[in-house]
C-alpha positions in Angstrom: -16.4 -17.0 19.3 -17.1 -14.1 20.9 -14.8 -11.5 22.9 -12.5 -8.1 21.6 -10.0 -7.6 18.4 -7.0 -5.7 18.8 -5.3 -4.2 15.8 -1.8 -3.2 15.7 -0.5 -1.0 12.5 2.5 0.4 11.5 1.0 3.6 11.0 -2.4 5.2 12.0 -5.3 3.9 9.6 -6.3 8.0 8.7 -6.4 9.4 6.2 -6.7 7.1 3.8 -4.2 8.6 1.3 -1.5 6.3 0.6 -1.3 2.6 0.1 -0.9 1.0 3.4 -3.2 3.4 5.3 -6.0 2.9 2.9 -5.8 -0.9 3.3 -5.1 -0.6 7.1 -7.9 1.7 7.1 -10.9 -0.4 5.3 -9.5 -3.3 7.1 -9.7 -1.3 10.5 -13.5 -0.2 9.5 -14.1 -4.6 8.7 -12.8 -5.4 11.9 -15.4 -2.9 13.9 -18.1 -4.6 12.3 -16.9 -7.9 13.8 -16.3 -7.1 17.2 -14.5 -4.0 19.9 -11.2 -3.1 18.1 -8.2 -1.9 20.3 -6.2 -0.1 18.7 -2.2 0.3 18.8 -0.4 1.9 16.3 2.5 4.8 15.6 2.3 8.3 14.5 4.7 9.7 11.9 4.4 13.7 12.4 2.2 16.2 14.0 -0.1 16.0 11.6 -1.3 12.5 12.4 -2.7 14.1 15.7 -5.3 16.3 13.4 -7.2 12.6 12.6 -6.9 11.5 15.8 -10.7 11.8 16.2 -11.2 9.8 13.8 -9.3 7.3 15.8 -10.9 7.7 18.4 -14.7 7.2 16.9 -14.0 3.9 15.8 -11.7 2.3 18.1 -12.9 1.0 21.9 -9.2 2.3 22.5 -6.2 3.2 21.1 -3.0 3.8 21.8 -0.5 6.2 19.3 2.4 7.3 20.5 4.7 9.2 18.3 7.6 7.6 16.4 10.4 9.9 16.7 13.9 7.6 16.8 15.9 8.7 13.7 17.1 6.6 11.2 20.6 6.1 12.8 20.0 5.4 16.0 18.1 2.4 14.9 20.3 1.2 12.8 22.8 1.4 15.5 20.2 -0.8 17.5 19.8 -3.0 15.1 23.3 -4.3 14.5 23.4 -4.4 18.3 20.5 -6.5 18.7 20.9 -8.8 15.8 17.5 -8.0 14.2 16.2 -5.7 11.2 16.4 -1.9 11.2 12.3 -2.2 10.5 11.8 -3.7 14.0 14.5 -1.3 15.8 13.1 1.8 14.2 8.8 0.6 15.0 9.8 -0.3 18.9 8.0 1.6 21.4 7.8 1.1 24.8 5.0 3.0 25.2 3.1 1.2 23.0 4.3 -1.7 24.5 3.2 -1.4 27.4 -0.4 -0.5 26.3 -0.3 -4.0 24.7 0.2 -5.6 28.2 -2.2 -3.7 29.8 -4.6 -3.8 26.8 -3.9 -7.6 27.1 -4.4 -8.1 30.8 -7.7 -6.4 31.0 -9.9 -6.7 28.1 -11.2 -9.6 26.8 -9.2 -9.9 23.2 -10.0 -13.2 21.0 -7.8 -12.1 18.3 -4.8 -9.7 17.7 -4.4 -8.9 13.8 -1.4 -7.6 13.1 -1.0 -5.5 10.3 2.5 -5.1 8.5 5.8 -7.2 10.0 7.2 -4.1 12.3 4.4 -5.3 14.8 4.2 -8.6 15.3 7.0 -7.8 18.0 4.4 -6.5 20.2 2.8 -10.0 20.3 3.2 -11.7 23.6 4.9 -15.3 22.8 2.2 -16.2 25.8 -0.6 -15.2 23.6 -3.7 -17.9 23.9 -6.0 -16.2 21.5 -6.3 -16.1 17.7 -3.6 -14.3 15.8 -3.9 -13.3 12.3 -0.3 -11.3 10.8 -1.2 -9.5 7.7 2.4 -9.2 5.7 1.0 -7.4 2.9 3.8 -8.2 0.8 6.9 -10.3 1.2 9.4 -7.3 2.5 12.5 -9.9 2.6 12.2 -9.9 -1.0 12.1 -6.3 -1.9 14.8 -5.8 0.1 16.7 -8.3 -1.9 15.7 -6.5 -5.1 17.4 -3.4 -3.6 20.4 -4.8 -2.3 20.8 -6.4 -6.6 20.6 -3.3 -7.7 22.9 -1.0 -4.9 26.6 -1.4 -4.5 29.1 -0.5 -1.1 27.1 0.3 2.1 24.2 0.8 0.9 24.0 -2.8 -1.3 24.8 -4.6 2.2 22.3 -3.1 4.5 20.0 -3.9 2.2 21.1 -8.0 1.5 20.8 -7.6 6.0 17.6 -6.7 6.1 16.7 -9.0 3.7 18.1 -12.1 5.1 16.7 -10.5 8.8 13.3 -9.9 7.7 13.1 -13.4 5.8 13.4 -15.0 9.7 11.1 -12.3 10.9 8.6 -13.3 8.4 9.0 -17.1 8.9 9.2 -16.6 12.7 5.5 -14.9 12.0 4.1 -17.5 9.7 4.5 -20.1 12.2 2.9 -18.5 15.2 0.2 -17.3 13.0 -3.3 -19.0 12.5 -3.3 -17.5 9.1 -1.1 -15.2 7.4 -2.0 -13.0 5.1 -0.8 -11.3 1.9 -2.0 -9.4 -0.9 -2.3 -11.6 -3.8 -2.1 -15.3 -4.4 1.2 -14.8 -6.1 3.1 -12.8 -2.3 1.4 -15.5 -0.4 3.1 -18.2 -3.1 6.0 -16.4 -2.9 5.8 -16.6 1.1 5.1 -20.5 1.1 8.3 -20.9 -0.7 10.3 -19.2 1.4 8.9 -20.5 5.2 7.0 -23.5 4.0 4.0 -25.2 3.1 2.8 -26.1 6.3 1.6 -22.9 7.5 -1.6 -21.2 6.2 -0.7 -18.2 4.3 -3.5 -17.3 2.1 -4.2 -14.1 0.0 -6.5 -11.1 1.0 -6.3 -8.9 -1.9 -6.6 -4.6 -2.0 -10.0 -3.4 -2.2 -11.4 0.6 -3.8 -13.7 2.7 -2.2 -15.7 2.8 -5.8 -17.9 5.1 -4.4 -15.1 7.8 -3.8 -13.3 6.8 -6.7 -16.2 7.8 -9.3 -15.5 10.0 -12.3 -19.0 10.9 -12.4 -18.6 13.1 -9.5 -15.0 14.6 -9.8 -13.9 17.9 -12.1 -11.0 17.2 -13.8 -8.2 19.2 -12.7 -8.0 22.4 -15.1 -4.2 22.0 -15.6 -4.8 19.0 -17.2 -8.2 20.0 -19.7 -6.3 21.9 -22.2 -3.0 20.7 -24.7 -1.8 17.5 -23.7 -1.8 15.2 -24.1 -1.5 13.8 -20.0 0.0 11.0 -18.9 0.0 10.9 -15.2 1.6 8.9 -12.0 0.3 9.2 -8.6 2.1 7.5 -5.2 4.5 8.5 -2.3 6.9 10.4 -3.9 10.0 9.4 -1.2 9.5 5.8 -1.8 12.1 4.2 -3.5 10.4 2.2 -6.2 8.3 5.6 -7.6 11.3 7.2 -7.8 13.0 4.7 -9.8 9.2 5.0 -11.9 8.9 8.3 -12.6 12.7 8.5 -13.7 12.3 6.1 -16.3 9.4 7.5 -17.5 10.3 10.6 -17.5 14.2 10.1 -19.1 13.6 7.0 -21.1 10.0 6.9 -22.2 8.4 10.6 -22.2 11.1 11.8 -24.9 10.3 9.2 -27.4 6.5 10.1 -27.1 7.2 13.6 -27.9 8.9 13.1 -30.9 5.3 12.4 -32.1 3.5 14.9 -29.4 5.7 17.2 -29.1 3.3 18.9 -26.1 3.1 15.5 -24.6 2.7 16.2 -20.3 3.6 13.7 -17.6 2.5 14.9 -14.1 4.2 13.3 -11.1 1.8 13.7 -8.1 2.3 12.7 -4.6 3.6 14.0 -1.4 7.3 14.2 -0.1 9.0 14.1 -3.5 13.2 13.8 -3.1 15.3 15.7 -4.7 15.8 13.1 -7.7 12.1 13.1 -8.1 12.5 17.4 -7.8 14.8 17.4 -10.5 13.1 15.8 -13.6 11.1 19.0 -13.7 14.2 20.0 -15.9 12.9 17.0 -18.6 10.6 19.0 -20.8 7.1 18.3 -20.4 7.4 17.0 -16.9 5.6 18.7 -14.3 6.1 17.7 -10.4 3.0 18.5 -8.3 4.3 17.2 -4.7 1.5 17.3 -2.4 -2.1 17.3 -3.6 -5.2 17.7 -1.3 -7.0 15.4 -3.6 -6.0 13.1 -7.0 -8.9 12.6 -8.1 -8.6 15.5 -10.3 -5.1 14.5 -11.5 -6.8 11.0 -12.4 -9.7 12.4 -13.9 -7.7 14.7 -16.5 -5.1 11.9 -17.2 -5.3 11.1 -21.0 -3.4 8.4 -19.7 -2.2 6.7 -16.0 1.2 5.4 -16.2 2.5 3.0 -13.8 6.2 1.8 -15.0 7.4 0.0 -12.1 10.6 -1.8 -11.7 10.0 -3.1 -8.2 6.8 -3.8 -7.0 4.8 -6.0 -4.4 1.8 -6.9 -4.4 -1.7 -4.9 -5.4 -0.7 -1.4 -6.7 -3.0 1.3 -5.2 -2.6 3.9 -7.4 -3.4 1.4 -10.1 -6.8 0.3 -8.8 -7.5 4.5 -7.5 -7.0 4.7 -12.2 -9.0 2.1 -12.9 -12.0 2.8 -11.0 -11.7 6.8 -12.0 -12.3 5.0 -15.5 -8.6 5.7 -17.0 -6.7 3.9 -19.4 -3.7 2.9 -17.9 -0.3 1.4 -18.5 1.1 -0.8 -16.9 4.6 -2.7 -16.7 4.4 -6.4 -15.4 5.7 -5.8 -11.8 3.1 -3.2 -11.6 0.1 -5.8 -12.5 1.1 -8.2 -10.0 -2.3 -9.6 -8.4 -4.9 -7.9 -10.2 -6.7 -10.3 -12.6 -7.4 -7.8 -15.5 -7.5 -8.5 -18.9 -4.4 -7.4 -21.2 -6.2 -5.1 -24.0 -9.6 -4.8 -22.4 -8.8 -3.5 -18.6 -5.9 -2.3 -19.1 -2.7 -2.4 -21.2 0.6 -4.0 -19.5 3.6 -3.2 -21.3 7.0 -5.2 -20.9 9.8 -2.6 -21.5 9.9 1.1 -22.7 9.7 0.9 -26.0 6.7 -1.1 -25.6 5.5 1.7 -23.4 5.8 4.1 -26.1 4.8 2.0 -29.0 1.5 1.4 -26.3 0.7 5.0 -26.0 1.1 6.1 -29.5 -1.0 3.3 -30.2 -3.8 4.5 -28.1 -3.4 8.1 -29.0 -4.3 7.9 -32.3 -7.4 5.6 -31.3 -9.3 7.7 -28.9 -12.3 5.4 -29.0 -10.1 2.1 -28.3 -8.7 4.0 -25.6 -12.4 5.1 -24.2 -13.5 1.5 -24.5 -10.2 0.5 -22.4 -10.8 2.9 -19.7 -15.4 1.9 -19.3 -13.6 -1.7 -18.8 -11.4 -1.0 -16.2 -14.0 0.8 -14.0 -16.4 -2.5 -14.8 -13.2 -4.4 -13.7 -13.2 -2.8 -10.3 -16.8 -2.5 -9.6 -17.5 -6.1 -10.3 -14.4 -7.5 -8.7 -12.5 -5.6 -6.1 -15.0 -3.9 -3.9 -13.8 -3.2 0.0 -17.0 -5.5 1.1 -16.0 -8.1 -1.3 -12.3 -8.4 -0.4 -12.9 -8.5 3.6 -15.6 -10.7 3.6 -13.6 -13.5 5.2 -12.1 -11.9 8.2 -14.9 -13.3 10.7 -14.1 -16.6 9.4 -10.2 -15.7 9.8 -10.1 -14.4 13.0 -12.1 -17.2 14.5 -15.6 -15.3 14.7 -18.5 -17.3 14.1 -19.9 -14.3 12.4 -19.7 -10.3 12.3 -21.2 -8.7 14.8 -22.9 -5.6 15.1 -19.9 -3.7 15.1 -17.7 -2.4 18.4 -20.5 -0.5 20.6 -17.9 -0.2 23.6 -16.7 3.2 25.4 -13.9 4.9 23.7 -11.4 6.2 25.6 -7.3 6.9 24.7 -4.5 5.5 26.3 
């Protein structure tokens, strides 16, 4: 098949600095080797304009306008219209309209969709190939939320649920595939919609390249007393809050009663005022916003990733692993990556398995070492970018990947 891509994402693809943007990204990069790639997608801040270039290198157009409707107003939209507060508060007509004119006068084969928000921008009229990429099963981390929230808050949350569950079948049935980050989101999806769609797993890559410990200083916090258990992610998203609270509070204290300089960093941007606050826990230490953690992850003694709530492939987990880290990890947490338990990596089923875990490997440095070569063999051998995108051509209805998109740029 021959003819155009055009990708629409939540967020713009750069930098690559946070979970969805660095899959969005390496798919985006996949996708240009394929064929022209079109590119609509919504800026969060200012600050998104400062990578607009890179944008702009890759795509054969794009279109970003900036997402500025607060919180309220689209929940107010929401309940008017029936439909989630994800779709209200992604609608743009702006971008919208790019996608009709986008539509009308290019030649696009396929439109991938990446994350749920977008696939509203998807002409029902559509004749062309259409891949949705989920990621994860949103419905159900909603419903997670709305278990563990009372009042208000606990029945937004069971609305969205219920709301995006119909979003997400609606999706799966117009899709030619649909795509999700393990084999166990995409079972979880064919239970919910049906078996008779094709929803098949595309799991997270790591750049291994960037991710070398070989060429990264530790950070010089992080060389001396210890020792350093670290956690890395989006610091305003719900889930790592709840993760660095129960480390911190229910975990950390036990550990130093037998290291009693025991460290647990917390770094990642936009920390709340919960996440603020556990720098009163002794020992904990909230970094916020890092140009680079790499050096975080290459001091770590230990990574810790004690998730409650989790879907699919953790990020920060993989970024660990391939930095050559012994990490931690609680069940949720290890959801879709098929490393083995004592070799890999170490998953752990409550706290006090946590700490009974790290003293463990405290006092056996070298088991610990051996643990941390394994992972980065894990990820080198199994869950390379190249490796994990290989079938998009195939996907998106391309006989094969092109040379990559050689058309004009220009911005909408």
């Amino acid at each position: 098949m021959s003819g155009e891509i055009l990708f629409l994402a939540h967020r713009l693809p750069f930098p690559p600095d946070r979970g969805d943007k660095i899959r969005s990204h390496h798919l985006l990069k996949a996708l240009a080797a394929i064929a022209p790639v079109h590119v609509g997608c919504l800026s969060d801040s200012a600050e998104d304009f400062e990578h607009e270039h890179e944008l702009a290198a890759i795509a054969a157009s794009y279109c970003m306008p900036r997402r500025t409707k607060p919180v309220s107003l689209a929940g107010m939209e929401a309940l008017v219209r029936r439909e989630p507060v994800s779709l209200s508060a992604f609608r743009s007509p702006e971008l919208a309209r790019w996608v009709e004119h986008t539509l009308a006068t290019r030649d696009i084969a396929a439109i991938y969709v990446f994350s749920g928000q977008m696939g509203q921008f998807v002409p029902r009229g559509f004749a062309g190939r259409l891949v949705v990429d989920l990621v994860d099963v949103d419905s159900a981390k909603f419903e997670a939320y709305a278990l563990e929230r009372s009042g208000p808050r606990g029945w937004i949350d069971a609305r969205e649920a219920r709301l995006l569950r119909q979003v997400e079948a609606g999706l799966a049935s117009r899709a030619a595939a649909t795509l999700l980050v393990s084999e166990a989101e995409a079972e979880l999806l064919r239970s919910r919609v049906g078996r008779e769609h094709t929803i098949v797993p595309l799991a997270n890559g790591i750049d291994c390249g960037a991710y070398d410990p070989s060429i990264v200083e530790p950070r010089a916090e992080l060389t001396e007393g210890g020792p350093h258990f670290v956690f890395t992610g989006q610091m305003d998203y719900a889930p790592n809050v709840a993760a660095v609270a129960r480390f911190a509070t229910a975990i950390l204290p036990r550990i130093r009663k037998s290291h009693a300089d025991a460290q647990f960093h917390i770094v990642g941007r936009a920390p709340t005022a919960e996440v603020l606050a556990l720098r009163e826990q002794s020992g904990v230490t909230v970094w916020g916003a890092v140009p680079d953690v790499r050096p975080f992850l290459a001091g770590a003694t230990m990574v810790v990733a004690p998730l409650t709530i989790a879907r699919g492939v953790q990020n920060k987990v993989l970024e660990a692993m391939a930095m050559a880290r012994c990490v931690i990890a609680s069940r949720e947490a290890a959801n879709g990556i098929d490393a083995r338990h004592g070799r890999d990596w170490v998953v752990a089923e409550s706290d006090a398995a946590f700490v009974t875990i790290a003293l463990h490997l405290l006092a056996r440095p070298a088991e610990r070492e051996d643990i941390a070569r394994n992972a980065r063999a894990f990820v080198l051998g199994n869950m390379g970018w190249q490796a994990t995108t290989a079938d998009l051509p195939v996907l998106l209805g391309f006989a094969q990947a092109g040379a990559g998109a050689g058309a004009k740029r220009d911005a909408a």
